[in-house]
SENUSE-812276 format. One record per residue: residue number from 1; residue in one letter; y, z, x of N, C-alpha, C in turn. Coordinates in steps of 0.05 Angstrom, whole numbers. Layout:
<nodes>
NODE resi resn   n.c2   n.c3   n.c1  ca.c2  ca.c3  ca.c1   c.c2   c.c3   c.c1
NODE  NUM    A      Y      Z      X      Y      Z      X      Y      Z      X
...
</nodes>
This chain:
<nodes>
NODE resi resn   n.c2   n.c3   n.c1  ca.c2  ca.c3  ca.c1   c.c2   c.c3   c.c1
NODE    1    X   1667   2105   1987   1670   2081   2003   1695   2082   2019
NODE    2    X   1689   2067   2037   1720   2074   2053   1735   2045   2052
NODE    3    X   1764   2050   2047   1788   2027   2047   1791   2008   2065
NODE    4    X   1793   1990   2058   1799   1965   2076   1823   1968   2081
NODE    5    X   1816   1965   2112   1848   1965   2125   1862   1935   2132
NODE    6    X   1887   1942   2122   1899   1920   2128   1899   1901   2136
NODE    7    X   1899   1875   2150   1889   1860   2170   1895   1830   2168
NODE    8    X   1905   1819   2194   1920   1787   2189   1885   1772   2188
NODE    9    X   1885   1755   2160   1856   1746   2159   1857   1716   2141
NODE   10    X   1842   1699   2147   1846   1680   2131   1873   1656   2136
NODE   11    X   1873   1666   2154   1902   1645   2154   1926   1657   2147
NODE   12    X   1937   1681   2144   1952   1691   2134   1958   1726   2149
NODE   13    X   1987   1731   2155   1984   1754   2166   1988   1781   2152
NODE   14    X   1986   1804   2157   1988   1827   2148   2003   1820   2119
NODE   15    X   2029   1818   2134   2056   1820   2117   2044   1813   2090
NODE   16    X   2037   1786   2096   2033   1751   2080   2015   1769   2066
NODE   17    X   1990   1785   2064   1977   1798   2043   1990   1821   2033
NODE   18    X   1997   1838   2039   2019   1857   2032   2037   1856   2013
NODE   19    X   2046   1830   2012   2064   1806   1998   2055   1809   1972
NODE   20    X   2034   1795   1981   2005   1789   1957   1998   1801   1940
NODE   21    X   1995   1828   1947   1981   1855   1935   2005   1865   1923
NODE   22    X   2031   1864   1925   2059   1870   1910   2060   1852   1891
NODE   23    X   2051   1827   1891   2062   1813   1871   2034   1820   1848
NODE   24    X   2009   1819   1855   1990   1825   1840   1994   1856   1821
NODE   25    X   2017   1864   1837   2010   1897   1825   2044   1897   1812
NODE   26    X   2064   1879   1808   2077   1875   1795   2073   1856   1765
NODE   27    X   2055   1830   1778   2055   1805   1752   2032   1816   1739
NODE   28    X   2010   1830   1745   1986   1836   1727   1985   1869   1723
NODE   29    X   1981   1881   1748   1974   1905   1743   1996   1922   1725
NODE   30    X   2021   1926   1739   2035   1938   1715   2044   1930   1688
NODE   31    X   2034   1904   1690   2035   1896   1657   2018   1902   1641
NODE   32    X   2004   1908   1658   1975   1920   1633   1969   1939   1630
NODE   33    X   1981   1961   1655   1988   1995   1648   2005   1995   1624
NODE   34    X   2029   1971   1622   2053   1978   1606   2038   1977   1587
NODE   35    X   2034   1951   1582   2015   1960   1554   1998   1977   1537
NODE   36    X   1979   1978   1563   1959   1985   1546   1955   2034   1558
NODE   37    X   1965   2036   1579   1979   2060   1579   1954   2063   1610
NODE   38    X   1960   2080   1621   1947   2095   1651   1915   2098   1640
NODE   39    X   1891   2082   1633   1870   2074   1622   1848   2066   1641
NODE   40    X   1866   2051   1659   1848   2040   1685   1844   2053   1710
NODE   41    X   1825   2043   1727   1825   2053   1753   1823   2020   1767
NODE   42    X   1822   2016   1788   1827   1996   1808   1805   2001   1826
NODE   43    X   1786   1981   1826   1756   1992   1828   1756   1974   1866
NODE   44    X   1760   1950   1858   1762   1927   1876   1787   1917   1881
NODE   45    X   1786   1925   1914   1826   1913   1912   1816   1901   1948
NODE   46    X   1824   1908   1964   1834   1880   1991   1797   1884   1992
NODE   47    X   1790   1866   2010   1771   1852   2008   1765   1841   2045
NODE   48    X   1758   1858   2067   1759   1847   2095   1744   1824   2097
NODE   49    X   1748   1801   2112   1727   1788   2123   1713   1793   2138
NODE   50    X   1684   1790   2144   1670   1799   2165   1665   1769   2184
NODE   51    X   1670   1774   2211   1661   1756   2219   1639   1736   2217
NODE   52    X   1643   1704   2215   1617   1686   2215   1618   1683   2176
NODE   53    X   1621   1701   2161   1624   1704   2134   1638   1677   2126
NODE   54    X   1622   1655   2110   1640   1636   2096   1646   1640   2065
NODE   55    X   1671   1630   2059   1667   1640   2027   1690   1618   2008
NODE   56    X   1676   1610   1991   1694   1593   1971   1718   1603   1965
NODE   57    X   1738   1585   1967   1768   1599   1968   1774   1599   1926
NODE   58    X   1754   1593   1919   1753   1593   1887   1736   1612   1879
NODE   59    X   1731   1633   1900   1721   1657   1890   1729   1681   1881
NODE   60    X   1723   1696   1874   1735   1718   1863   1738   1745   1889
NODE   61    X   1728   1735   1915   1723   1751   1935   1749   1740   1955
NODE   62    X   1751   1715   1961   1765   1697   1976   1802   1712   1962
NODE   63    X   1803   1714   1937   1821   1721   1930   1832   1758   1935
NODE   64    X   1807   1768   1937   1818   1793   1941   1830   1801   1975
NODE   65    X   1804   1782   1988   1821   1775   2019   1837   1771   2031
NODE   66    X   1866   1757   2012   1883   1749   2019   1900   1767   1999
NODE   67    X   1893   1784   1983   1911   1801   1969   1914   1797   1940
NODE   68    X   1904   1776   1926   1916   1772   1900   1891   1769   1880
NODE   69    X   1874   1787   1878   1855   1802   1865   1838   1822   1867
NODE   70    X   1830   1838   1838   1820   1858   1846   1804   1865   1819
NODE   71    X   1793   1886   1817   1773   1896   1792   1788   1919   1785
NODE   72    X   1782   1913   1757   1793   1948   1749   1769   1951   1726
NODE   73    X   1770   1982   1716   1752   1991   1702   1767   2002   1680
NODE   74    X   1753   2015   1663   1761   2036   1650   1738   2053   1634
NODE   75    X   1742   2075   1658   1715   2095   1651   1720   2104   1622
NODE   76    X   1698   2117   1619   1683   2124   1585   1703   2104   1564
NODE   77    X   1695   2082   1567   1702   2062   1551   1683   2053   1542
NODE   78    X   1685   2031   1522   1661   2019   1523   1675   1991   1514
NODE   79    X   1655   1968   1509   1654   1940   1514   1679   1933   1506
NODE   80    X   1691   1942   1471   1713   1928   1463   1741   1941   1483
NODE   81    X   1745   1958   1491   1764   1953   1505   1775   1933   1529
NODE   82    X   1744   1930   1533   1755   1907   1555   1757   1867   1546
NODE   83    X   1741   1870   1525   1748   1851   1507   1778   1848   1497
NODE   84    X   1793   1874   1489   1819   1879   1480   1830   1868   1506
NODE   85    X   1830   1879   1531   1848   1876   1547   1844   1849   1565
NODE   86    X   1820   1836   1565   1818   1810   1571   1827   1790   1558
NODE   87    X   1837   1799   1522   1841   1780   1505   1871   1778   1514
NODE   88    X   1887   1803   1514   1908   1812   1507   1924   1796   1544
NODE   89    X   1912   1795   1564   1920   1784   1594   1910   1745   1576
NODE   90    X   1890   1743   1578   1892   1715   1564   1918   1694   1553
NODE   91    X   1923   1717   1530   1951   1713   1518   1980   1718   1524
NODE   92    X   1980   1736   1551   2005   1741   1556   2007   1744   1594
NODE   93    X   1985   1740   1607   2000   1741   1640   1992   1710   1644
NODE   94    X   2002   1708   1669   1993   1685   1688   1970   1686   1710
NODE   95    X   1950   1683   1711   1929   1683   1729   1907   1659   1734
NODE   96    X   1908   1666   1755   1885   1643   1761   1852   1651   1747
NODE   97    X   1838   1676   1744   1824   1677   1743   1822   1703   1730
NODE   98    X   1804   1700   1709   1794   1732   1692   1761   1732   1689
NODE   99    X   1741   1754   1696   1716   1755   1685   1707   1778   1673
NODE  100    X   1687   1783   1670   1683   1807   1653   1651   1811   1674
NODE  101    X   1655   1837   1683   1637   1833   1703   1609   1857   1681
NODE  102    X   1581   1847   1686   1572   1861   1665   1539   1881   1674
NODE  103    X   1538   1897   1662   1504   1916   1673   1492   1910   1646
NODE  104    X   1482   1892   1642   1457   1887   1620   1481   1884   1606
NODE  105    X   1477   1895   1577   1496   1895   1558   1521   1907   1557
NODE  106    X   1527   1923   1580   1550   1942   1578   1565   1928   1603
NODE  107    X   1595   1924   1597   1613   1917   1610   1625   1936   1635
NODE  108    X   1622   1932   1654   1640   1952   1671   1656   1946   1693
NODE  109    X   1674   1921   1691   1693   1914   1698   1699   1894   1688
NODE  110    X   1738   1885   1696   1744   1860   1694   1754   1857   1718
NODE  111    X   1750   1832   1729   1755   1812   1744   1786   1793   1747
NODE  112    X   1807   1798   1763   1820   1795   1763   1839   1774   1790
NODE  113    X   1849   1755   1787   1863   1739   1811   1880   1719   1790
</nodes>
């Protein structure tokens, strides 16, 4: 897949997401490397708008747009770790938003803003 590039979107310019994506990858992401050790990958991170595109700013998409969410995985895992690490952000970050994104019975992401 190819990277979303940068882009003043939403009401907000470059910088202003750039911003965003530093504080996301300071208050969540490296707290949960610290913890839990280099486990993850970062599946879903900036998020372009496409023109004409409307989208609930209480979405989990709206947030990656502006910089301050994203998905991570953790290959050959299976369900309880992301139970562990959903429990474990529950109890100890600040976020607006956590899900557990799912393929039938098997977990393969969490959901993050």
């Amino acid at each position: 897949s190819e990277a979303a590039q940068l882009v003043s979107q939403l009401g907000l310019t470059d910088v202003q997401i750039a911003n965003n994506m530093q504080v996301l990858a300071y208050t969540i992401l490296e707290k949960i490397r610290n913890e839990f050790g280099d486990i993850f990958t970062i599946t879903e991170g900036l998020y372009v708008k496409y023109a004409n595109e409307k989208y609930d700013q209480d979405s989990f998409a709206y947030d990656r747009m502006i910089g301050l969410g994203c998905g991570i995985q953790f290959p050959e895992s299976d369900n309880k770790i992301y139970f562990d690490v959903a429990q474990w952000c529950m109890n100890n970050l600040v976020f607006e938003k956590l899900g557990l994104e799912c393929n039938g019975k098997k977990i393969n992401a969490i959901a993050l803003s």
